[in-house]
VOTIFI-575612 format. One record per atom (N, C-alpha, C, O): z, x, y. Coordinates in steps of 0.05 Angstrom, whole numbers, padded with zeros to 5 digits, always signed. Layout:
N
ZXY;...
END
This chain:
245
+00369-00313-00937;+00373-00285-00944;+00355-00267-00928;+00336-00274-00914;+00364-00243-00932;+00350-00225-00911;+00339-00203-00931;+00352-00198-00951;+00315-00191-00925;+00302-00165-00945;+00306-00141-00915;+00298-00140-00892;+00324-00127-00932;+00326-00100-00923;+00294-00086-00921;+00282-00089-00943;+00282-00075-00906;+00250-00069-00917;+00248-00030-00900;+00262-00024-00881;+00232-00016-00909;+00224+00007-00896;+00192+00003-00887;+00175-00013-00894;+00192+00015-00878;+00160+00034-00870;+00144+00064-00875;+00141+00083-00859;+00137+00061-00897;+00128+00092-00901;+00096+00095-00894;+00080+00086-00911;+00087+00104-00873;+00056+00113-00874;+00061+00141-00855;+00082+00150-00846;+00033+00150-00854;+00028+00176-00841;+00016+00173-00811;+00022+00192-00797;+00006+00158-00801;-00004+00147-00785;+00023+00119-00763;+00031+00096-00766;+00026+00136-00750;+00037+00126-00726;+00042+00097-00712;+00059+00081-00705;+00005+00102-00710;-00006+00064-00703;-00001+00048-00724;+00002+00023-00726;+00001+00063-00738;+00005+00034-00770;+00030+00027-00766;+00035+00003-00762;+00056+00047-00767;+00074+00044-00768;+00088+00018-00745;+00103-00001-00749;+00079+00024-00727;+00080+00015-00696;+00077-00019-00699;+00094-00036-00694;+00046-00023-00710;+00041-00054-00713;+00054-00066-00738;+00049-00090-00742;+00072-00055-00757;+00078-00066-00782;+00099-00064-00769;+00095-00088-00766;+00124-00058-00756;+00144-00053-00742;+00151-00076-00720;+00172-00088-00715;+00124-00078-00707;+00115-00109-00694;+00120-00134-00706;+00134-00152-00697;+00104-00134-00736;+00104-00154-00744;+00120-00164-00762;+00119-00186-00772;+00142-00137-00767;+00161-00144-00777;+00182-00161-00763;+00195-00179-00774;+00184-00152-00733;+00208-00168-00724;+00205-00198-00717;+00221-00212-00705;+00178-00205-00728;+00180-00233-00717;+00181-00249-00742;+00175-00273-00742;+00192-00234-00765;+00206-00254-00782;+00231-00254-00789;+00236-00232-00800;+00249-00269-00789;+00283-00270-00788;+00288-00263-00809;+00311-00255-00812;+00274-00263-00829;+00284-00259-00858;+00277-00232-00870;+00281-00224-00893;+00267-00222-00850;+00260-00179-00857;+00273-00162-00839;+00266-00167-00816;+00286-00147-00841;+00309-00122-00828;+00305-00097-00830;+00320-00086-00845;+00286-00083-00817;+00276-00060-00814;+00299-00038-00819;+00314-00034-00801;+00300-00028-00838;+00328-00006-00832;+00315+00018-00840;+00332+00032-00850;+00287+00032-00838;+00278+00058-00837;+00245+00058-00839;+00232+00050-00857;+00237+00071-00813;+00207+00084-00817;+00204+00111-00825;+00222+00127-00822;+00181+00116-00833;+00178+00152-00846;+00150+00154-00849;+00135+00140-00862;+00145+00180-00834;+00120+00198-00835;+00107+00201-00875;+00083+00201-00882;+00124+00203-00888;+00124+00210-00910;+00138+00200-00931;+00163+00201-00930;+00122+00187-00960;+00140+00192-00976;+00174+00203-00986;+00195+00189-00988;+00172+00223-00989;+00190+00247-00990;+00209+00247-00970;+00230+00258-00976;+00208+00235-00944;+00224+00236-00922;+00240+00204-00922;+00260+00200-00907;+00229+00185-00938;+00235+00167-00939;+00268+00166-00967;+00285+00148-00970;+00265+00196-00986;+00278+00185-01016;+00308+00190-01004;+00324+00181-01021;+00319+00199-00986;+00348+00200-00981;+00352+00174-00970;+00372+00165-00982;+00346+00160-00956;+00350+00134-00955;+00348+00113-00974;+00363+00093-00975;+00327+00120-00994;+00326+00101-01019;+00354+00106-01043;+00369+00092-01057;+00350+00125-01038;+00375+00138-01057;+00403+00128-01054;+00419+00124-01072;+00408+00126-01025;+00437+00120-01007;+00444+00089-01003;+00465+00078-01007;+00423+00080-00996;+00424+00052-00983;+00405+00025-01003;+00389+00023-01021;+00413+00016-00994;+00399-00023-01005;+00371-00018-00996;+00368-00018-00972;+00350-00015-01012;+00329-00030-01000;+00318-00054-01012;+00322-00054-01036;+00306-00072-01005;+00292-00094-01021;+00254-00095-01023;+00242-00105-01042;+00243-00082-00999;+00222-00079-00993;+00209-00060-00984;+00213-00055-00960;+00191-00045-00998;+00175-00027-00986;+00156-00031-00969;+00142-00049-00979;+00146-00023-00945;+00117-00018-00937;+00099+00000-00940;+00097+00010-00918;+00086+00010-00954;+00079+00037-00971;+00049+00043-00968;+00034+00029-00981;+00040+00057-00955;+00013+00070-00949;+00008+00085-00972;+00025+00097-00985;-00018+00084-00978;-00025+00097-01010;-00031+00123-00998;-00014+00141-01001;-00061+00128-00981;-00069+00157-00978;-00055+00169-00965;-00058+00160-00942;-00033+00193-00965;-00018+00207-00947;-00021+00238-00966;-00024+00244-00990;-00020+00249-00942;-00034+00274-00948;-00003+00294-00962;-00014+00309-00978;+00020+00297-00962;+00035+00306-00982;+00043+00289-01011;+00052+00305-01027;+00042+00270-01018;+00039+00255-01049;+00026+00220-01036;+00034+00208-01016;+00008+00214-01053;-00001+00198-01053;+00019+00170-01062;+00034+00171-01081;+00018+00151-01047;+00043+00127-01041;+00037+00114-01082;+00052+00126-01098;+00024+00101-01091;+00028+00089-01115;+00037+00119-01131;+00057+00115-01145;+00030+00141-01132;+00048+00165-01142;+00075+00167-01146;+00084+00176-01167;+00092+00159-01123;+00109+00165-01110;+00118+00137-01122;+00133+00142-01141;+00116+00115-01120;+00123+00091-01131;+00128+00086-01158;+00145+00070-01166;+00108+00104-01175;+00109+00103-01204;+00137+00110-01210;+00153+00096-01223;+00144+00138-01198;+00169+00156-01208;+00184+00153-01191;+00196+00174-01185;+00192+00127-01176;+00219+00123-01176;+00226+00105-01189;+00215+00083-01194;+00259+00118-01197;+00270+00112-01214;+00288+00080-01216;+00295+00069-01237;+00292+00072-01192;+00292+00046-01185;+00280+00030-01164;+00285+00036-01140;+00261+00007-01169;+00240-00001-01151;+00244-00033-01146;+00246-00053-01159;+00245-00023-01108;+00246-00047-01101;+00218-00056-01093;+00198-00042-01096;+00219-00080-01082;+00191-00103-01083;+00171-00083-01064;+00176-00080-01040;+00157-00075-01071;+00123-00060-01054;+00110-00083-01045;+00112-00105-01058;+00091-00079-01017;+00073-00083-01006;+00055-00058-01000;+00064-00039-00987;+00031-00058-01008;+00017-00032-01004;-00003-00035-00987;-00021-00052-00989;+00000-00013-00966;-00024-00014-00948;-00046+00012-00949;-00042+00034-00960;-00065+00007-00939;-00091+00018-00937;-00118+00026-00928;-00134+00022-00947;-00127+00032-00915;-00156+00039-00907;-00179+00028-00925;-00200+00015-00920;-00169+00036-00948;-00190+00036-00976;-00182+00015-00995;-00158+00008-00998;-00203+00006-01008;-00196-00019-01025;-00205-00012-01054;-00210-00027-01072;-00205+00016-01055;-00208+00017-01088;-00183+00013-01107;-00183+00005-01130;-00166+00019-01093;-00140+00014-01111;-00124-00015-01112;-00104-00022-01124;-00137-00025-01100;-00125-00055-01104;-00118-00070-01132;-00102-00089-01133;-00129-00064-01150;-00131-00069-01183;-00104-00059-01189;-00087-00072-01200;-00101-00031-01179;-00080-00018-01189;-00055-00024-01180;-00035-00022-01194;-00056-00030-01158;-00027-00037-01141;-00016-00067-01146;+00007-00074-01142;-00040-00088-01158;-00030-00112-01172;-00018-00098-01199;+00005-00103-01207;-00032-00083-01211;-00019-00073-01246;+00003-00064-01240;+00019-00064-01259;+00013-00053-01212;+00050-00042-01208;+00056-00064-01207;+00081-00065-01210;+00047-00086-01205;+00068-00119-01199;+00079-00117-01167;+00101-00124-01158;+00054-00105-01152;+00057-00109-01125;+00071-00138-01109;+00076-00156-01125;+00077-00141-01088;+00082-00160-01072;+00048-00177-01070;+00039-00198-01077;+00037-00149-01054;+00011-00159-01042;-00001-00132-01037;+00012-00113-01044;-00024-00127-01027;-00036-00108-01022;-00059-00112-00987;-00077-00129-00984;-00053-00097-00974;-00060-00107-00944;-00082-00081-00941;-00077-00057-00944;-00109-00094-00934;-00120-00064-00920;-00125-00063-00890;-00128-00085-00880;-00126-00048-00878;-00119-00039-00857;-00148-00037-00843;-00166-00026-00856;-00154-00048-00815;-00130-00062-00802;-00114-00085-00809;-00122-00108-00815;-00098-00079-00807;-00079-00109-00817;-00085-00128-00799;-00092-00115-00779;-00087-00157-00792;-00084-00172-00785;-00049-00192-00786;-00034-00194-00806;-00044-00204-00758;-00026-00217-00759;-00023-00231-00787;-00004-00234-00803;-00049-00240-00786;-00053-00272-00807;-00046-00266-00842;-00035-00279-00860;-00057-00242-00841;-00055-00228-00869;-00029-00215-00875;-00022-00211-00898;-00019-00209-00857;+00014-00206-00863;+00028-00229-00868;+00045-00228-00886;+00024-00249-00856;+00045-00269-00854;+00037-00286-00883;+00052-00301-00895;+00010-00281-00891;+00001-00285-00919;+00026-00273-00940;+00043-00289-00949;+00026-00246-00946;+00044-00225-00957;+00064-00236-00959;+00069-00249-00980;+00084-00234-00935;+00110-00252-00934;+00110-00276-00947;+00131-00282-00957;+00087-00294-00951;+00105-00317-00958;+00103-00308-00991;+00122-00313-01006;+00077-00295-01001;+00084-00282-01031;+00107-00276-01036;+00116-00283-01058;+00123-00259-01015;+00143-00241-01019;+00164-00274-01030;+00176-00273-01052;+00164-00295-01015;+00182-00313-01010;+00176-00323-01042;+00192-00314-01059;+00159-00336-01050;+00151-00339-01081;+00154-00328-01096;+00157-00338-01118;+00157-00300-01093;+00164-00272-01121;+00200-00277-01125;+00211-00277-01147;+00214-00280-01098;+00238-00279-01101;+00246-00310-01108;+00268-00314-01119;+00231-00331-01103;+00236-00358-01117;+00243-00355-01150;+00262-00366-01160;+00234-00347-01158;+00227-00340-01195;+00255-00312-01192;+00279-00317-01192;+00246-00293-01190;+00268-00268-01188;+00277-00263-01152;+00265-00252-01134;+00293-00271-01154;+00305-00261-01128;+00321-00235-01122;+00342-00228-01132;+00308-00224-01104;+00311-00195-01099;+00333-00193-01083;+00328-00178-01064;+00364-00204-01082;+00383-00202-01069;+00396-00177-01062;+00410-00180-01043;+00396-00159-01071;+00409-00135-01072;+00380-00115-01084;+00360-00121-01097;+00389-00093-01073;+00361-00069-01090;+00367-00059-01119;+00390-00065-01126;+00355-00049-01135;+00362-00042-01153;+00375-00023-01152;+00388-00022-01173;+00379-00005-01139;+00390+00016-01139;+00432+00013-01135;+00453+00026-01140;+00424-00016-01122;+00461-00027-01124;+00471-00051-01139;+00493-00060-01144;+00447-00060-01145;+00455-00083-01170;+00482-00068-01185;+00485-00044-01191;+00503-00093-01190;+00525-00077-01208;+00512-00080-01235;+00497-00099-01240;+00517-00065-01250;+00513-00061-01284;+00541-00052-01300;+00558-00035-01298;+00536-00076-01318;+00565-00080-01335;+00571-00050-01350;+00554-00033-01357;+00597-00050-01351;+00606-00030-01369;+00608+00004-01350;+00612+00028-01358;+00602-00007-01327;+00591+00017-01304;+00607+00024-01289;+00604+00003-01275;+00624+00035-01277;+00642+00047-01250;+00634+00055-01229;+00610+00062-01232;+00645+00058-01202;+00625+00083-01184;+00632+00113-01189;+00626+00132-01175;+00648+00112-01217;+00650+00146-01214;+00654+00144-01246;+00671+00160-01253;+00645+00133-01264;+00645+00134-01299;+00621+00113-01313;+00604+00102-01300;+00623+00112-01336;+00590+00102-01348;+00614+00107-01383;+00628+00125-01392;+00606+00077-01394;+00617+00068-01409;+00589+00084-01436;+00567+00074-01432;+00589+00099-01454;+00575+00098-01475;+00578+00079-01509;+00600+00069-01515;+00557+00076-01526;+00562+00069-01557;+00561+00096-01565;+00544+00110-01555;+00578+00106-01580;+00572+00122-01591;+00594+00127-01610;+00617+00130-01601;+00588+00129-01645;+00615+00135-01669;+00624+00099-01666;+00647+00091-01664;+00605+00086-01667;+00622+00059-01667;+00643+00054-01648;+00663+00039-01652;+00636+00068-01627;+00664+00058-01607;+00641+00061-01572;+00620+00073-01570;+00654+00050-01554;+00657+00050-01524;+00666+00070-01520;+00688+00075-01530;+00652+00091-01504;+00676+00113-01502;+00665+00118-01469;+00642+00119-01461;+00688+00121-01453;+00689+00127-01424;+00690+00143-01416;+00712+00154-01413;+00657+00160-01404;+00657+00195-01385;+00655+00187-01356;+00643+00169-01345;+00672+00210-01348;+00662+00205-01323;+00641+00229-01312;+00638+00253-01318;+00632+00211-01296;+00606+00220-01281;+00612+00248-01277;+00597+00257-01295;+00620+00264-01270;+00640+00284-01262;+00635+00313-01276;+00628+00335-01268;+00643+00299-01306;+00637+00312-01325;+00615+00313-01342;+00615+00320-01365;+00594+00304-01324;+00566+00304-01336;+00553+00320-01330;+00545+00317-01307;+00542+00345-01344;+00524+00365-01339;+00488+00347-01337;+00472+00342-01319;+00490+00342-01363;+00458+00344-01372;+00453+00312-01394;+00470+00305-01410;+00432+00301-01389;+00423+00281-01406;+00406+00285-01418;+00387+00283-01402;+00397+00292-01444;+00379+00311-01454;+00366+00284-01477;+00378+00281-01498;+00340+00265-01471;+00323+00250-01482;+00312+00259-01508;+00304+00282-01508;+00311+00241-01537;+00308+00246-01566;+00292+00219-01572;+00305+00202-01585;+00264+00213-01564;+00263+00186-01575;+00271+00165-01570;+00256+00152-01556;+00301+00151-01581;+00307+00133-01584;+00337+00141-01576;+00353+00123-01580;+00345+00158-01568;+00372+00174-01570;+00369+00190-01543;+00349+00197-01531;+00398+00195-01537;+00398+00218-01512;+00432+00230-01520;+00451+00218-01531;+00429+00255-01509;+00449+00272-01515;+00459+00272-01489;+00442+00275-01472;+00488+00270-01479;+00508+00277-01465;+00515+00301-01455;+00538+00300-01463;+00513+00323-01443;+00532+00344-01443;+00541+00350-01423;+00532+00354-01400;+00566+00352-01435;+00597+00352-01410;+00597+00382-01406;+00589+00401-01420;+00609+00381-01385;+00629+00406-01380;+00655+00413-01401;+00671+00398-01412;+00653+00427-01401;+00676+00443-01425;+00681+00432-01446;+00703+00430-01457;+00650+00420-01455;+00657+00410-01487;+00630+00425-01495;+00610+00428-01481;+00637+00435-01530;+00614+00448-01538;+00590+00428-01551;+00565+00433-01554;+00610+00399-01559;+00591+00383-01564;+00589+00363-01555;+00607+00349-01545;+00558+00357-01558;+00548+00328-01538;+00554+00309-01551;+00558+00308-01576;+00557+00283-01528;+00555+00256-01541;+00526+00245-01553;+00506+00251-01541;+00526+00234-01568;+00505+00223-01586;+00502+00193-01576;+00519+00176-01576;+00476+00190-01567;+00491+00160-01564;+00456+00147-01563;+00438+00161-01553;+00450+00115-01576;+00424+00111-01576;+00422+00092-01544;+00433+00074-01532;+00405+00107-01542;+00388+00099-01518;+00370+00106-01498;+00363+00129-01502;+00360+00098-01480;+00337+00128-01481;+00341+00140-01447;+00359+00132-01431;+00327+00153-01444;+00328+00163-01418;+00324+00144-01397;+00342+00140-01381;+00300+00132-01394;+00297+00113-01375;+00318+00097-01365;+00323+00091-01342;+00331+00090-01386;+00353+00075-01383;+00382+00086-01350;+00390+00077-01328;+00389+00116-01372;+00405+00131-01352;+00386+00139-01319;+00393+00148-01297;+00364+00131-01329;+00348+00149-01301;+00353+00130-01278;+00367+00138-01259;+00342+00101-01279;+00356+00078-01260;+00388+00084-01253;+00398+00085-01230;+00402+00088-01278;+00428+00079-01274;+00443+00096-01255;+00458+00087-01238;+00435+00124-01260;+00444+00143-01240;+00441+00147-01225;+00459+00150-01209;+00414+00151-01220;+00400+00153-01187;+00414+00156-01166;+00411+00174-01150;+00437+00133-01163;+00445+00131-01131;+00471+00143-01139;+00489+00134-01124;+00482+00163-01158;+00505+00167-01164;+00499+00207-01169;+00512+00217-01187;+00488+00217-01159;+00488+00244-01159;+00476+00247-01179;+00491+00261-01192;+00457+00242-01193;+00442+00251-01219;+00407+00253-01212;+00404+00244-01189;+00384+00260-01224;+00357+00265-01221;+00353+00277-01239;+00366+00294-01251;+00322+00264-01244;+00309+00265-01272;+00286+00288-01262;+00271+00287-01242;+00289+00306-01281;+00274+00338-01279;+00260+00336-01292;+00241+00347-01283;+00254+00327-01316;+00234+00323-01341;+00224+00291-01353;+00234+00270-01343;+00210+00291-01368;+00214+00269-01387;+00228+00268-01409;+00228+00252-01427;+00243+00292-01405;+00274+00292-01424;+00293+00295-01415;+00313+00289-01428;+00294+00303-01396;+00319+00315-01378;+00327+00300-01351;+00313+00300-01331;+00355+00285-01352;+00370+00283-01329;+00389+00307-01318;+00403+00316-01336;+00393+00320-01292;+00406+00328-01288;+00430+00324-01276;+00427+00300-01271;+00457+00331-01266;+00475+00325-01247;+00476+00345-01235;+00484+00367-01241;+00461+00333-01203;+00456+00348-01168;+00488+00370-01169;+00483+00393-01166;+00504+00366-01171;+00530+00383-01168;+00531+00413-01186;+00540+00435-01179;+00514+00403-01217;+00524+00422-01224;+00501+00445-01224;+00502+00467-01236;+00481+00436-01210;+00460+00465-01206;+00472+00481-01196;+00482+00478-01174;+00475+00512-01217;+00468+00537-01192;+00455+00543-01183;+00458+00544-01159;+00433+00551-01195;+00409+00557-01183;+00381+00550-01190;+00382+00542-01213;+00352+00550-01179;+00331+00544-01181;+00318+00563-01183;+00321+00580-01165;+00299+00568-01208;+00287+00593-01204;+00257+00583-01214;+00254+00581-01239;+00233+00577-01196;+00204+00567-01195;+00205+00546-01210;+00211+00527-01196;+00202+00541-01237;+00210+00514-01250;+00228+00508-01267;+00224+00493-01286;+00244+00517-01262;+00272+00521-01285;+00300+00514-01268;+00305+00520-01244;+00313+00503-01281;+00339+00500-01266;+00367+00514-01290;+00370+00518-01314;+00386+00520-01260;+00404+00535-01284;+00432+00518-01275;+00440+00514-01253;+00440+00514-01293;+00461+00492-01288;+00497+00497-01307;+00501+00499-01331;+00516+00499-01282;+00539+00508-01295;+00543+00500-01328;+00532+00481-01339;+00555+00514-01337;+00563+00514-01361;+00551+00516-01390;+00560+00513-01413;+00520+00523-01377;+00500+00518-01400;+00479+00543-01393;+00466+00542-01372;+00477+00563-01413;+00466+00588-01411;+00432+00581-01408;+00421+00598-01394;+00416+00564-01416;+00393+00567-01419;+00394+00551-01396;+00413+00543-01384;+00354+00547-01387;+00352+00545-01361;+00333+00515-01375;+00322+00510-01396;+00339+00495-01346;+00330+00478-01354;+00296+00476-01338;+00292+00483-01315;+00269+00462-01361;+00245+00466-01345;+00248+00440-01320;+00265+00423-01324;+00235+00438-01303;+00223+00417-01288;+00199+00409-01290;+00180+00424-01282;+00195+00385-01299;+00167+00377-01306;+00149+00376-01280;+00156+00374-01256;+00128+00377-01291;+00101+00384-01262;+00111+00359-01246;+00118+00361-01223;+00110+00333-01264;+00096+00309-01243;+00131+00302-01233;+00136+00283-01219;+00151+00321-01244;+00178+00310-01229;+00179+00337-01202;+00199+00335-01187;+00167+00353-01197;+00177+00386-01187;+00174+00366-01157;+00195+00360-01148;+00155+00358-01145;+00160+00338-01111;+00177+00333-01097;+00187+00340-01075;+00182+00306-01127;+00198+00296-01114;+00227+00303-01114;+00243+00292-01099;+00234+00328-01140;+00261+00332-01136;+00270+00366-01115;+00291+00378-01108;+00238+00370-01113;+00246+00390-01096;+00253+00380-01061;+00269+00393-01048;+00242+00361-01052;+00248+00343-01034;+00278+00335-01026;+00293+00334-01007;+00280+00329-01052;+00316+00314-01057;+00332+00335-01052;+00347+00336-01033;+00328+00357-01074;+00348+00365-01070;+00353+00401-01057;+00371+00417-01050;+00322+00397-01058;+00325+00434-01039;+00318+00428-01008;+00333+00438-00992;+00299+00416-01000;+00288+00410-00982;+00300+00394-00960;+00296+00400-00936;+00314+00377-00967;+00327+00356-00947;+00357+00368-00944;+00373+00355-00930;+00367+00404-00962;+00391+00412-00949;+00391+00435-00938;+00410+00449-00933;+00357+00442-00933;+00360+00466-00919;+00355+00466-00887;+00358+00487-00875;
END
């Protein structure tokens, strides 16, 4: 099997020797480097990845930051200058953690971890394309009234988080679906399907914004304005203002 893998650091030379030492193993396939975080999420969003290479200190969001809140995560290796965060990058259920300078020897260490993590769970596909039952590429099966009931993506305004519960709201219906389950759940599921999570209550659907106004979003069919949470405003301003202007 082959791991699809990227390269995210800020630093050039790093990129350059991890890029090196990537091609001299048959079983890793480089399919994107990036200056940045943030420059990296339209590719995560679009395509298969299996493996990150992820620089922590970068001067627009910090790499374990940036890792926490995405919404589906493939296998990390984290690199570094500094070794205070090493504790923490094992508590994400890291691959490995490399500080810099890297050595040949200590990479080829990493990889074979990588080879053992996928022995037990094998990372064949990213999460972001794993199929999930009951799922379409353009509808999402809900429980809700004792029945299965089938929306399509389409007609999804807003996912609005209750605890244990999340509310539905369509386009040209006055009332939402009810249905138990929680946000996290829809936040994976959508991701690569035109949706992004603005709050810790709120999913939105990318189509139906009109407009952005500082932290609020205003979204067809629904008069009030939706907030954007602090620790989401980054990365979805990245996504979805930034990477179409």
């Amino acid at each position: 099997m082959k791991y699809r893998c990227i390269v995210i650091d800020d630093e050039t030379l790093a990129i350059d020797v991890l890029e090196d030492f990537i091609s001299k193993f048959p079983i890793l396939e480089l399919v994107g480097k990036f200056s940045s975080p943030l420059k990296a999420t339209p590719l995560l969003m679009s395509q298969q990845v299996d493996l990150i290479f992820l620089d922590i200190n970068m001067p627009d969001i910090n790499g374990m930051a940036f890792f926490e809140n995405l919404p589906a995560k493939p296998q990390v290796i984290f690199t570094t200058a500094y070794s205070d965060f090493a504790v923490k990058g094992f508590e994400m259920n890291a691959v490995d953690y490399l500080l810099k300078p890297i050595s040949f020897e200590r990479f080829f260490m990493a990889i074979n971890k990588l080879g053992q993590k996928s022995g037990a769970n094998a990372i064949s596909t990213s999460p972001l394309t794993t199929t999930i039952p009951h799922e379409g590429s353009d509808y999402i099966f809900v429980k809700a009234e004792y029945a299965n009931i089938k929306i399509k993506l389409a007609d999804i305004l807003l996912l609005e988080g209750y605890k244990d519960y999340v509310k539905i709201h369509l386009l040209n219906e006055t009332k939402p679906i009810l249905t138990l389950n929680s946000v996290k759940h829809y936040e994976s599921t959508l991701f690569s399907k035109g949706f992004v999570r603005i709050h810790k209550r709120y999913i939105v659907s990318i189509d139906k914004i009109e407009n952005i106004s500082r932290n609020r979003v205003k979204l067809k069919g629904i008069e009030e304005f939706i907030m954007i949470g602090e620790s989401y405003r980054d990365f979805f301003m990245e996504l979805v203002v930034n990477h179409h202007t």
